[in-house]
N, CA, C and O atoms as a GROMACS GRO file, in nm:
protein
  424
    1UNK      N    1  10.515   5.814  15.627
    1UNK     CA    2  10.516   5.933  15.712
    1UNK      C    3  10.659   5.975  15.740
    1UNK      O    4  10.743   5.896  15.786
    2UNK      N    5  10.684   6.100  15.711
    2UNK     CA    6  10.817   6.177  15.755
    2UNK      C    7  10.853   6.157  15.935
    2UNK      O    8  10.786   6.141  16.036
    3UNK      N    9  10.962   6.167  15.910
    3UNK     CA   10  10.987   6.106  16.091
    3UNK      C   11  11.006   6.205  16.126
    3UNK      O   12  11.044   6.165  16.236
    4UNK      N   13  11.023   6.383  16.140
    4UNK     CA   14  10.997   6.499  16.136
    4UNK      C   15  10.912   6.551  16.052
    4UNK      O   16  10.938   6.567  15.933
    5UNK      N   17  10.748   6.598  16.134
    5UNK     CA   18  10.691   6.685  16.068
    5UNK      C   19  10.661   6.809  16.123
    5UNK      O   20  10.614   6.820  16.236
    6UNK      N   21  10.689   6.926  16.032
    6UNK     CA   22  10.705   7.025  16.097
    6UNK      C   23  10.635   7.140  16.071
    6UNK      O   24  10.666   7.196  15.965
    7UNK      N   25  10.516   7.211  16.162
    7UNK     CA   26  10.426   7.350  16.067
    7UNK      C   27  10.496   7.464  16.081
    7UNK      O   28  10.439   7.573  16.072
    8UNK      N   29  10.660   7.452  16.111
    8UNK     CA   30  10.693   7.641  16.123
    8UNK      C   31  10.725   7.664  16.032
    8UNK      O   32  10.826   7.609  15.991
    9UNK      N   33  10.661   7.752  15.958
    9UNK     CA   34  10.625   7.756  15.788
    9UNK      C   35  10.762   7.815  15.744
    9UNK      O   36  10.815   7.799  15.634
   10UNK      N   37  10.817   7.894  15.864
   10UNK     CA   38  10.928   8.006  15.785
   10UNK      C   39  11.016   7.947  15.881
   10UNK      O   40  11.048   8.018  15.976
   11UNK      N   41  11.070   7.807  15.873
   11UNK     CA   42  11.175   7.742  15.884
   11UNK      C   43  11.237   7.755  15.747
   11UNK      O   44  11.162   7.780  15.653
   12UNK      N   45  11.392   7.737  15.722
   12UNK     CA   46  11.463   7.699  15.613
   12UNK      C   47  11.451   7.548  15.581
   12UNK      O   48  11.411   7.513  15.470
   13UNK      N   49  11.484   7.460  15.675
   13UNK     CA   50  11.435   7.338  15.650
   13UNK      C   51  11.329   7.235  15.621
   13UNK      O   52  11.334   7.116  15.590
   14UNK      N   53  11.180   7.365  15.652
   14UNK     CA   54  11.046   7.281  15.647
   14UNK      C   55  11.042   7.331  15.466
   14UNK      O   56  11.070   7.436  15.408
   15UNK      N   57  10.996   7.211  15.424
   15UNK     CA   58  10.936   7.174  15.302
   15UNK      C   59  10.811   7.130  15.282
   15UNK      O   60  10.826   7.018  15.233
   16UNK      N   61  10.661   7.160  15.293
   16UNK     CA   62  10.564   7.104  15.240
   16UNK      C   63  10.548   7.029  15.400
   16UNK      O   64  10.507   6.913  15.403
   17UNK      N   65  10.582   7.096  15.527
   17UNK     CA   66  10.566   7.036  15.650
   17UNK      C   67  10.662   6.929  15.653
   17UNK      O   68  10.592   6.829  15.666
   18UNK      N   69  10.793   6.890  15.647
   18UNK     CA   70  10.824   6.783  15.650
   18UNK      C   71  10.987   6.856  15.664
   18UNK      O   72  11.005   6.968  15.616
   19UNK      N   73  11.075   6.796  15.718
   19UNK     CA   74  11.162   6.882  15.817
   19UNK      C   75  11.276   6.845  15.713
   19UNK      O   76  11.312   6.728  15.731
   20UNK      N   77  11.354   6.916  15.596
   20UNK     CA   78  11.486   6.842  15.541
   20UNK      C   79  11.625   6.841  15.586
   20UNK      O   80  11.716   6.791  15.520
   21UNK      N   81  11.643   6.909  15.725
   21UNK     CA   82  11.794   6.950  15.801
   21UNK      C   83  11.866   6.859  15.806
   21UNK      O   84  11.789   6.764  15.817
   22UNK      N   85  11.970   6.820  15.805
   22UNK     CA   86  12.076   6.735  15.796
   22UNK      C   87  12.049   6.638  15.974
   22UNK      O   88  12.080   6.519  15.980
   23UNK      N   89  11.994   6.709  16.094
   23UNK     CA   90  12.008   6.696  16.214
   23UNK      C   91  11.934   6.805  16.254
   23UNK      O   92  11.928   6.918  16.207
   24UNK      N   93  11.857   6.733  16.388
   24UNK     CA   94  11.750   6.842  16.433
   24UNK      C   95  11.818   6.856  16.597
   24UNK      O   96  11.872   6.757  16.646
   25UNK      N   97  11.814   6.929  16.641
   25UNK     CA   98  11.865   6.932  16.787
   25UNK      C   99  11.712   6.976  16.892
   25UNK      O  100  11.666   7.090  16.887
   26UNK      N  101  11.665   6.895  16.959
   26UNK     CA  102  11.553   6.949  17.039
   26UNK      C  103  11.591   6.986  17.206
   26UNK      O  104  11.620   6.889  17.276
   27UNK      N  105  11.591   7.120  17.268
   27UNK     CA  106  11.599   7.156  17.355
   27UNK      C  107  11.452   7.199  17.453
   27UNK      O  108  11.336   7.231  17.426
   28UNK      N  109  11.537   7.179  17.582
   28UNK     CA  110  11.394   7.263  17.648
   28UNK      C  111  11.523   7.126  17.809
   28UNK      O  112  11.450   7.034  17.848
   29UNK      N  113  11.610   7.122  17.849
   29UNK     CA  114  11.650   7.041  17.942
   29UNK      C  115  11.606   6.991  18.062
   29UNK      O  116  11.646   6.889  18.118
   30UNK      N  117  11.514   7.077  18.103
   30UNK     CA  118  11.408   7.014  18.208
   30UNK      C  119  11.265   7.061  18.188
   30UNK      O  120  11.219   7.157  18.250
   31UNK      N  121  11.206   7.001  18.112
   31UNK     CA  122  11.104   7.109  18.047
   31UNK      C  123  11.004   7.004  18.112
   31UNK      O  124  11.036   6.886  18.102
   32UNK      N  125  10.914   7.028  18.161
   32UNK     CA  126  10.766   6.986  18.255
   32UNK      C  127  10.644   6.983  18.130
   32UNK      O  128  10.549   6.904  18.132
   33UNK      N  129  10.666   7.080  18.028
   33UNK     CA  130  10.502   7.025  17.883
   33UNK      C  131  10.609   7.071  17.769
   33UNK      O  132  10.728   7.099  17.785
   34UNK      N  133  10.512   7.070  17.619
   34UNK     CA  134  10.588   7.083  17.538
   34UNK      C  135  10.659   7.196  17.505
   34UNK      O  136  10.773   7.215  17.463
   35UNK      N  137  10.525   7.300  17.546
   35UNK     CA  138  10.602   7.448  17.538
   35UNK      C  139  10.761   7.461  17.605
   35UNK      O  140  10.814   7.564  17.563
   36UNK      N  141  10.821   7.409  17.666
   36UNK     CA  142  10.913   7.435  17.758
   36UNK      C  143  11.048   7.374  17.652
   36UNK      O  144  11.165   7.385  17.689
   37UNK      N  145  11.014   7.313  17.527
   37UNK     CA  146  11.072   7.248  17.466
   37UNK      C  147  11.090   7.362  17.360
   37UNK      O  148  11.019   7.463  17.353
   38UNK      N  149  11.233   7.319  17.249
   38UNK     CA  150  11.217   7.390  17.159
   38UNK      C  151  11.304   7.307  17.042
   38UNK      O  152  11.365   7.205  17.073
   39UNK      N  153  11.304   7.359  16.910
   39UNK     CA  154  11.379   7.276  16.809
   39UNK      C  155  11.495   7.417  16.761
   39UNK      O  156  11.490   7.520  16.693
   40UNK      N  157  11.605   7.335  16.852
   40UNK     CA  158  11.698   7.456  16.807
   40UNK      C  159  11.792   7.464  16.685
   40UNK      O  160  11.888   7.539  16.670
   41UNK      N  161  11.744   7.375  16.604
   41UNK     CA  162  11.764   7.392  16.455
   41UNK      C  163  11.747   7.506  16.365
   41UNK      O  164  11.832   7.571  16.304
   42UNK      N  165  11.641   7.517  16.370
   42UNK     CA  166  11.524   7.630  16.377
   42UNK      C  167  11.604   7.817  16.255
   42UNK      O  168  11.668   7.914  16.295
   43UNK      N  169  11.577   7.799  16.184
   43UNK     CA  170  11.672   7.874  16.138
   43UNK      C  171  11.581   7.983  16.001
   43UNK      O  172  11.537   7.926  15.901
   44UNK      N  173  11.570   8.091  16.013
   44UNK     CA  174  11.469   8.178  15.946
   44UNK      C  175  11.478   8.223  15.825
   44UNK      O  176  11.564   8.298  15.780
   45UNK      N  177  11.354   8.158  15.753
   45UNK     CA  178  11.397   8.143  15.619
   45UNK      C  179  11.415   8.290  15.614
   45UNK      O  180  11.534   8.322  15.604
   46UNK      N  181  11.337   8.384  15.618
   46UNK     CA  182  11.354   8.545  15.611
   46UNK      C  183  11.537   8.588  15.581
   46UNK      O  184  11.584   8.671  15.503
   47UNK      N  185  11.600   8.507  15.666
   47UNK     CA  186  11.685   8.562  15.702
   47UNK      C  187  11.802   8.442  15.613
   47UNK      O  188  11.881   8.492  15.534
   48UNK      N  189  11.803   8.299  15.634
   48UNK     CA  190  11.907   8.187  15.597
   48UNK      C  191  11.827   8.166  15.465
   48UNK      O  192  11.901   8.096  15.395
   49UNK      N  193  11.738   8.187  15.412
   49UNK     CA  194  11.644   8.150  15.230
   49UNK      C  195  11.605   7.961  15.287
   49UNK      O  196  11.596   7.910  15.399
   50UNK      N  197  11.591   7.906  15.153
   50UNK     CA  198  11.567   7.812  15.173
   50UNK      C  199  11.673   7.661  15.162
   50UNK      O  200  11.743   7.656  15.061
   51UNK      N  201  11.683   7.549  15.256
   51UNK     CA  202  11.806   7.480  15.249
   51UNK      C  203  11.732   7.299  15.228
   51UNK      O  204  11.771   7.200  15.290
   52UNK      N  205  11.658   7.301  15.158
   52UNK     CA  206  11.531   7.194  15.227
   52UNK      C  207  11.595   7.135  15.063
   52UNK      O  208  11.548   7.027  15.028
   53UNK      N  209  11.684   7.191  14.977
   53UNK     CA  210  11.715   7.125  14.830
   53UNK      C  211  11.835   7.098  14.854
   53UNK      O  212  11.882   7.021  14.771
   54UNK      N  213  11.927   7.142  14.959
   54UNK     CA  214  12.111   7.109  14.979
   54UNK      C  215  12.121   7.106  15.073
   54UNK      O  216  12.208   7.184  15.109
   55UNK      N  217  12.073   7.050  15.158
   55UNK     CA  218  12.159   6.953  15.290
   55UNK      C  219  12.134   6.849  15.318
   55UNK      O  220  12.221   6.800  15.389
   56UNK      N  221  12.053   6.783  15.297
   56UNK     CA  222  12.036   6.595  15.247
   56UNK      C  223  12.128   6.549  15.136
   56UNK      O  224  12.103   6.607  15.030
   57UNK      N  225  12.225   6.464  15.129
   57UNK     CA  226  12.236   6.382  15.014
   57UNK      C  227  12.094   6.297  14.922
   57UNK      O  228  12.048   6.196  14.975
   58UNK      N  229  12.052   6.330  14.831
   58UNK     CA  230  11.939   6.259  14.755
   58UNK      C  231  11.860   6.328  14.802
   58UNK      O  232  11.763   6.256  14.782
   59UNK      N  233  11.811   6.437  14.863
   59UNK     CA  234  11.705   6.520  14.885
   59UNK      C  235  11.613   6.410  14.991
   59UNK      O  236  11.491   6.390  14.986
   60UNK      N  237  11.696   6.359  15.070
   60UNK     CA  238  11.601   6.288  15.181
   60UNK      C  239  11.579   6.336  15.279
   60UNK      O  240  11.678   6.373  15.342
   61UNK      N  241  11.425   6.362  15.348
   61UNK     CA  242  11.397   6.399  15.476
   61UNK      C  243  11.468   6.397  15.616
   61UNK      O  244  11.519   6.286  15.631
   62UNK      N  245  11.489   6.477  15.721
   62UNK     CA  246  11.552   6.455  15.834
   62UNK      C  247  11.498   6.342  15.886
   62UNK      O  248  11.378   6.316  15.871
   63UNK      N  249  11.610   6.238  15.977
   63UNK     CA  250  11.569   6.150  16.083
   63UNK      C  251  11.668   6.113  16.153
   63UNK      O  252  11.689   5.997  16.188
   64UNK      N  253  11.766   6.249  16.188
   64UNK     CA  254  11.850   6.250  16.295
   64UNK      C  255  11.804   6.338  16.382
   64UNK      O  256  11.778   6.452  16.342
   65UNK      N  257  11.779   6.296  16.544
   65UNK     CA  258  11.732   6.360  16.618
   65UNK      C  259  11.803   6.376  16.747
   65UNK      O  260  11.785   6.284  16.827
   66UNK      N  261  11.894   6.494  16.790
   66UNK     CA  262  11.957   6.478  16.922
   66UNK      C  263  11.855   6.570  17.000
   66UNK      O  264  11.787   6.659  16.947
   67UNK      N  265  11.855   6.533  17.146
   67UNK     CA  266  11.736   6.602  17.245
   67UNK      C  267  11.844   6.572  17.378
   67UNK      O  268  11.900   6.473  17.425
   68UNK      N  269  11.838   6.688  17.402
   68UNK     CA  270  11.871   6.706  17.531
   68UNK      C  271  11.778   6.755  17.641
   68UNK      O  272  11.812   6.838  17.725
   69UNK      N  273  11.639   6.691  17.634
   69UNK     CA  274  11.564   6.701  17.740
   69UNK      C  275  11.512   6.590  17.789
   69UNK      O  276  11.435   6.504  17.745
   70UNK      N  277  11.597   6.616  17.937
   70UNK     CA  278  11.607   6.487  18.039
   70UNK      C  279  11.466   6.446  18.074
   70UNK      O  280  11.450   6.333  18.119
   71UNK      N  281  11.383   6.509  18.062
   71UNK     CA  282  11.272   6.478  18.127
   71UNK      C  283  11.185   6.415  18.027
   71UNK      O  284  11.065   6.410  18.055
   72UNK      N  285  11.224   6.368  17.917
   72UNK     CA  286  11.064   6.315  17.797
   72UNK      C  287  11.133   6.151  17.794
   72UNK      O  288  11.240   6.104  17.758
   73UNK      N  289  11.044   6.112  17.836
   73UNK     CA  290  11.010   5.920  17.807
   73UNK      C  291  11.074   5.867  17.666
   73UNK      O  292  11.090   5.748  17.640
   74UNK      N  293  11.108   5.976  17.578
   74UNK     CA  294  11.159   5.942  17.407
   74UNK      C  295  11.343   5.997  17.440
   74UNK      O  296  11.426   6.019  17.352
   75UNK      N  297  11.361   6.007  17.569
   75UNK     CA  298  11.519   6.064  17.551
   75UNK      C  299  11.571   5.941  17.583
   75UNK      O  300  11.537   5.872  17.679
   76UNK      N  301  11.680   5.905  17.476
   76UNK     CA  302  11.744   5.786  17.507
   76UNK      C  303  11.893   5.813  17.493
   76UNK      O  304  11.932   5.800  17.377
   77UNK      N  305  11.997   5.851  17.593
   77UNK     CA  306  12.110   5.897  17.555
   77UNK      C  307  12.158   5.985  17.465
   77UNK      O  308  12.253   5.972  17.387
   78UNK      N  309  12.047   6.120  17.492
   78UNK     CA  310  12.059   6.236  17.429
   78UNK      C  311  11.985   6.215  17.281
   78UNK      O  312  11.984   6.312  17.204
   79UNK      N  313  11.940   6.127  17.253
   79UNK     CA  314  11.901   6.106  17.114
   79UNK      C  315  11.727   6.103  17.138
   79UNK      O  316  11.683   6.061  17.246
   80UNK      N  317  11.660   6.138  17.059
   80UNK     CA  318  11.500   6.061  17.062
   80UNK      C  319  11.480   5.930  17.018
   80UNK      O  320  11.532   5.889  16.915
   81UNK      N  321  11.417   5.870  17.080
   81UNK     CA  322  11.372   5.736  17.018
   81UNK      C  323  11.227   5.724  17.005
   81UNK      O  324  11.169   5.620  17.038
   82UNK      N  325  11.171   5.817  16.961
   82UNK     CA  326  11.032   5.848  16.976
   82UNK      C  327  10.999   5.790  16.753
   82UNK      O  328  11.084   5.810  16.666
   83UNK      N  329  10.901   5.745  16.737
   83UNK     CA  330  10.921   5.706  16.567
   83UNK      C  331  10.885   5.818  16.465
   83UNK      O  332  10.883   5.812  16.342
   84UNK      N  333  10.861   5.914  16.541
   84UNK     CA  334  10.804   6.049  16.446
   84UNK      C  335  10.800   6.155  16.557
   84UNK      O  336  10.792   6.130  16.677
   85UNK      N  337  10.804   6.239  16.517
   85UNK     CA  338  10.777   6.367  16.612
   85UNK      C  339  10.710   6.471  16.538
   85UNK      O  340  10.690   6.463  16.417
   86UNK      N  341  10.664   6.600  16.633
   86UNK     CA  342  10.605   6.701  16.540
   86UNK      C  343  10.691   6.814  16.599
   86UNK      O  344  10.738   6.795  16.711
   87UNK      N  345  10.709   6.893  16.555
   87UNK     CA  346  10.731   7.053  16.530
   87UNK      C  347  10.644   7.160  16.527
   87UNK      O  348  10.574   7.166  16.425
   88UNK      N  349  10.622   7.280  16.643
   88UNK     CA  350  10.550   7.304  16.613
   88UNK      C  351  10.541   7.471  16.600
   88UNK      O  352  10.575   7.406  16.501
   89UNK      N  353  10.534   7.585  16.596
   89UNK     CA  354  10.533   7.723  16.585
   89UNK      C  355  10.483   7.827  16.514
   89UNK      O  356  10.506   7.826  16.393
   90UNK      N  357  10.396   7.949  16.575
   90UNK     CA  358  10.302   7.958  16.464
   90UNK      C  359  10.411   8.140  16.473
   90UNK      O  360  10.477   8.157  16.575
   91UNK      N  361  10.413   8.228  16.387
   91UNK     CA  362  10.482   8.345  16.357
   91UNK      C  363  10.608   8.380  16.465
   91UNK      O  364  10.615   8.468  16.551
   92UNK      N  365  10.732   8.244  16.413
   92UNK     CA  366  10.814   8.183  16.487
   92UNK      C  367  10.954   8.293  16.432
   92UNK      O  368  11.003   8.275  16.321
   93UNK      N  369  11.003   8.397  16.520
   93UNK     CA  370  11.170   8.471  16.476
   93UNK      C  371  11.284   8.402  16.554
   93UNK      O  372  11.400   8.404  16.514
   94UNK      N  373  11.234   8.329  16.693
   94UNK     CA  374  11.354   8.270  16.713
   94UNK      C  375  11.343   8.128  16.763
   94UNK      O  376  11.237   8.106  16.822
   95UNK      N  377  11.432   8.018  16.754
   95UNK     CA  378  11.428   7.882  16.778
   95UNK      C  379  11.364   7.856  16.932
   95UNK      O  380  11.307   7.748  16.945
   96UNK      N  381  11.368   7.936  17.041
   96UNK     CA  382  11.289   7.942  17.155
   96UNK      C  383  11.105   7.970  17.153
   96UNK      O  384  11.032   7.977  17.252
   97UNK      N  385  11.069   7.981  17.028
   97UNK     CA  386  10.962   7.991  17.000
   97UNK      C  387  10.898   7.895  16.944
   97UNK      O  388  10.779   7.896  16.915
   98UNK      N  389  11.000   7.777  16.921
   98UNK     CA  390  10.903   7.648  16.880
   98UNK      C  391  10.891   7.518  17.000
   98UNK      O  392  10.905   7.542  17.120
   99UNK      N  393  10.863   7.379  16.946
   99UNK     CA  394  10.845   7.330  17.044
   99UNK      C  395  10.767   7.219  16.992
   99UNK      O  396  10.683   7.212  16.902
  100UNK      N  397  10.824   7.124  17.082
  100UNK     CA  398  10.827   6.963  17.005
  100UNK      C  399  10.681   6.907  17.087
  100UNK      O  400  10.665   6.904  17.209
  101UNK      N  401  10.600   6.871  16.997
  101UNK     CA  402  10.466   6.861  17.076
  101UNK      C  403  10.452   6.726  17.072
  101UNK      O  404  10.343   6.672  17.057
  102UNK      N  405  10.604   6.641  17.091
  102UNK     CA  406  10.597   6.475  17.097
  102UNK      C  407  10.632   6.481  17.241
  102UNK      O  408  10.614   6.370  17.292
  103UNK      N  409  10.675   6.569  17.323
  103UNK     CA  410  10.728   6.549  17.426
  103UNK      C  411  10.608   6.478  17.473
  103UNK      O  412  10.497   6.488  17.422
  104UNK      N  413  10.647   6.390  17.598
  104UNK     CA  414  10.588   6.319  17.699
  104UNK      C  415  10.670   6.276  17.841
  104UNK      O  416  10.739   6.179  17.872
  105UNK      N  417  10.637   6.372  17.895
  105UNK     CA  418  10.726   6.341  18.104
  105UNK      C  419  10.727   6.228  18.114
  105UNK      O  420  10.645   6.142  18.082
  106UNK      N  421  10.846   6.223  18.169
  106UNK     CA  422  10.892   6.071  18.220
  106UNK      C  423  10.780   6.044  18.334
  106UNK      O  424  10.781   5.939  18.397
   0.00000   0.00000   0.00000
């Protein structure tokens, strides 16, 4: 299992649901559910094409995760320590429109 999986179809980085960004950044800093969260990576294929073949060395999946939301049980010194996460956004134009549906309140 990919340690980012992700359904925002018209991400640059989602491939076949599975997240290839070099580093994912998850925001939402005091966010109370998941909606309040977002993956500000997040970058439109419409607009950036596709990057899911050149920004991994060896074409390996993302599993760098910084989160700066104080409030989820998986924030461990700005980083997640959660073993997988999901991604989630359905007819997504800006990175405030997605949203990490691993969150869980402290």
């Amino acid at each position: 299992m990919s340690k980012i999986s992700c359904s925002v179809e018209n991400c640059s980085h989602n491939n076949k649901n599975t997240c290839y960004a070099n580093i994912i950044n998850v925001g939402g800093t005091s966010a109370k559910k998941d909606s309040d969260t977002c993956c500000a990576s997040f970058l439109d294929s419409r607009v950036y094409s596709d990057f899911t073949n050149n920004i991994n060395e060896n074409g390996n999946e993302c599993d760098a995760i910084t989160c700066i939301v104080g409030t989820c049980t998986y924030n461990s010194n700005n980083h997640c320590n959660a073993n997988s996460i999901d991604v989630s956004g359905k007819n997504v134009n800006l990175y405030s429109e997605t949203n990490c549906l691993t969150f869980k309140p402290d």
